[in-house]
C-alpha positions as CSV (number, residue, x, y, z in Angstrom):
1,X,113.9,115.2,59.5
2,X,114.3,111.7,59.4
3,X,112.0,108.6,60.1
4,X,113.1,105.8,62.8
5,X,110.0,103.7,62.4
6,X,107.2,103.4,60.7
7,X,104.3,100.7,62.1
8,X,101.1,99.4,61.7
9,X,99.2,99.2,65.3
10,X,96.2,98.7,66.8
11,X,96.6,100.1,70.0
12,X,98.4,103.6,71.7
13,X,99.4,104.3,74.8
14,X,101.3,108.2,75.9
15,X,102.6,108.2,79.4
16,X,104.9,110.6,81.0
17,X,108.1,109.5,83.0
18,X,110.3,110.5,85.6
19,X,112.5,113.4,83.6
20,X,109.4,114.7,81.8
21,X,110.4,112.2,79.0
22,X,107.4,110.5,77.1
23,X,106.7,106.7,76.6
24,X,105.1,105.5,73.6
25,X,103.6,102.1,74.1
26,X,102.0,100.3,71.1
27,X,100.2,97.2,71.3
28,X,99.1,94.9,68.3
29,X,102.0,95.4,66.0
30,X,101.6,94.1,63.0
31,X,102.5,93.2,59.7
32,X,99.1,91.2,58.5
33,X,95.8,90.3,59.5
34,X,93.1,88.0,58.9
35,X,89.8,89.8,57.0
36,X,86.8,89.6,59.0
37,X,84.7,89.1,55.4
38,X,85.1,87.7,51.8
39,X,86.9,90.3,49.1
40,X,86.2,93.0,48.4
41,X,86.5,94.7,51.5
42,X,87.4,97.9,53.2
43,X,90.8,98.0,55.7
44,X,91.9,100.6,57.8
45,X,95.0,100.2,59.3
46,X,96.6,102.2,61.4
47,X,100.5,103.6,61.0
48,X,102.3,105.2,63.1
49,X,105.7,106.8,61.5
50,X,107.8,108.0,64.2
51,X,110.6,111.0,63.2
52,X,113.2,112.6,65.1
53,X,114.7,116.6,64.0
54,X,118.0,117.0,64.3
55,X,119.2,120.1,66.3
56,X,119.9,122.1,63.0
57,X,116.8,121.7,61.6
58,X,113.9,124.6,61.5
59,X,111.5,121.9,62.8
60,X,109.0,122.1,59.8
61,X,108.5,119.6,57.6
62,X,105.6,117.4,55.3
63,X,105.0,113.6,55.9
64,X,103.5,111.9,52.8
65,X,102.9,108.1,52.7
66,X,101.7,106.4,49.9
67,X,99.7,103.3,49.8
68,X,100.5,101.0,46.5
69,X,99.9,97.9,45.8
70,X,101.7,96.1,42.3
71,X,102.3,100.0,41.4
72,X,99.1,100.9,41.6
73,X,98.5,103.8,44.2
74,X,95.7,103.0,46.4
75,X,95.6,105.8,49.0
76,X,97.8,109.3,49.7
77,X,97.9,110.9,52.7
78,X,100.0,114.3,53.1
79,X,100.6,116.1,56.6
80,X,102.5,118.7,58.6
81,X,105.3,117.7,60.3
82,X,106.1,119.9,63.5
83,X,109.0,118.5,65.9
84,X,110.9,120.6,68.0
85,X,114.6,120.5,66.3
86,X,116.5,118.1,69.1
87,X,113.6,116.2,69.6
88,X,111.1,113.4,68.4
89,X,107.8,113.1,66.7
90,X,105.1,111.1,65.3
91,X,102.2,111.0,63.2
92,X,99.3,108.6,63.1
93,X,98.1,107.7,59.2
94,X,95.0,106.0,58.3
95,X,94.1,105.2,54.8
96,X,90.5,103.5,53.9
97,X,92.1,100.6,51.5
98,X,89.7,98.8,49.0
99,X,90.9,94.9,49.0
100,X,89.2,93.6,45.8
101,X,91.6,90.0,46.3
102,X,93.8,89.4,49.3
103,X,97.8,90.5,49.2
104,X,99.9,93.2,50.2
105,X,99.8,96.8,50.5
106,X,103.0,98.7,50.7
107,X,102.9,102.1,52.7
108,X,105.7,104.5,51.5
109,X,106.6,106.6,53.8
110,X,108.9,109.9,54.0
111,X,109.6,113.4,55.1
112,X,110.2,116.2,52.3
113,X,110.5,114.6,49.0
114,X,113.2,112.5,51.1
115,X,114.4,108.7,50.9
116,X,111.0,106.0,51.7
117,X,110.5,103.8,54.4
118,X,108.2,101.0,53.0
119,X,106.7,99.1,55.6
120,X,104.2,96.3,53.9
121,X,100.9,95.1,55.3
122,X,99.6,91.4,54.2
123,X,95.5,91.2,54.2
124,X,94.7,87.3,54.7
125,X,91.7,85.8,54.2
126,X,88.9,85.0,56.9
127,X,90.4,82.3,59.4
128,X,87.4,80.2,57.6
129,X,88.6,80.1,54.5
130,X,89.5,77.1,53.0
131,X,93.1,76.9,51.6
């Protein structure tokens, strides 16, 4: 299996097509936000890592994404992957993230022990905040 995207979000929509294909719409992209409080603090963003199986494939597979930050693992999570060989996939990841300063997180994400799709997610500070 192999990953076409990997996103943080804040907002899913499934709808169904003419065809019987299926529309993902995701709102809120996003590659940083502002803290609603002062460090430390608790974010959970949500990522969405989208796969697609090629025809040969016997459809199984584990998802792991790692959250780091300076080298320092923060968060794990591990799933089952389950695609339909031919088709497409997704899994939604959510990791509670302690934020003791503001800066970046890196999610690592791939499919059986396979190559890592970082995508990097930037926690400001409060809009109030002087700079």
């Amino acid at each position: 299996m192999q990953i076409l995207a990997a996103l943080f979000f804040e907002g899913i929509d499934l709808r169904s097509v003419a065809g019987g294909a299926t529309h993902i719409d995701l709102t809120g992209i996003q590659f940083s936000a502002s803290s609603p409080t002062e460090v430390p603090v608790t974010w959970s963003p949500h990522l969405m890592v989208v796969v697609r199986c090629p025809d040969d494939h016997s459809g199984q597979g584990v998802l792991e994404v790692v959250f780091s930050r300076d080298g320092a693992q923060l968060a794990r999570n591990v799933q089952p992957l389950s695609v339909e060989p031919g088709r497409f996939g997704y899994r939604l990841v959510r990791a509670e993230l302690e934020f003791t300063e503001f800066g970046t997180v890196e999610a690592a994400c791939r499919v059986d022990q396979g190559p890592s799709t970082v995508v990097p997610f930037t926690l400001l500070p409060p809009p109030d905040t002087p700079a």
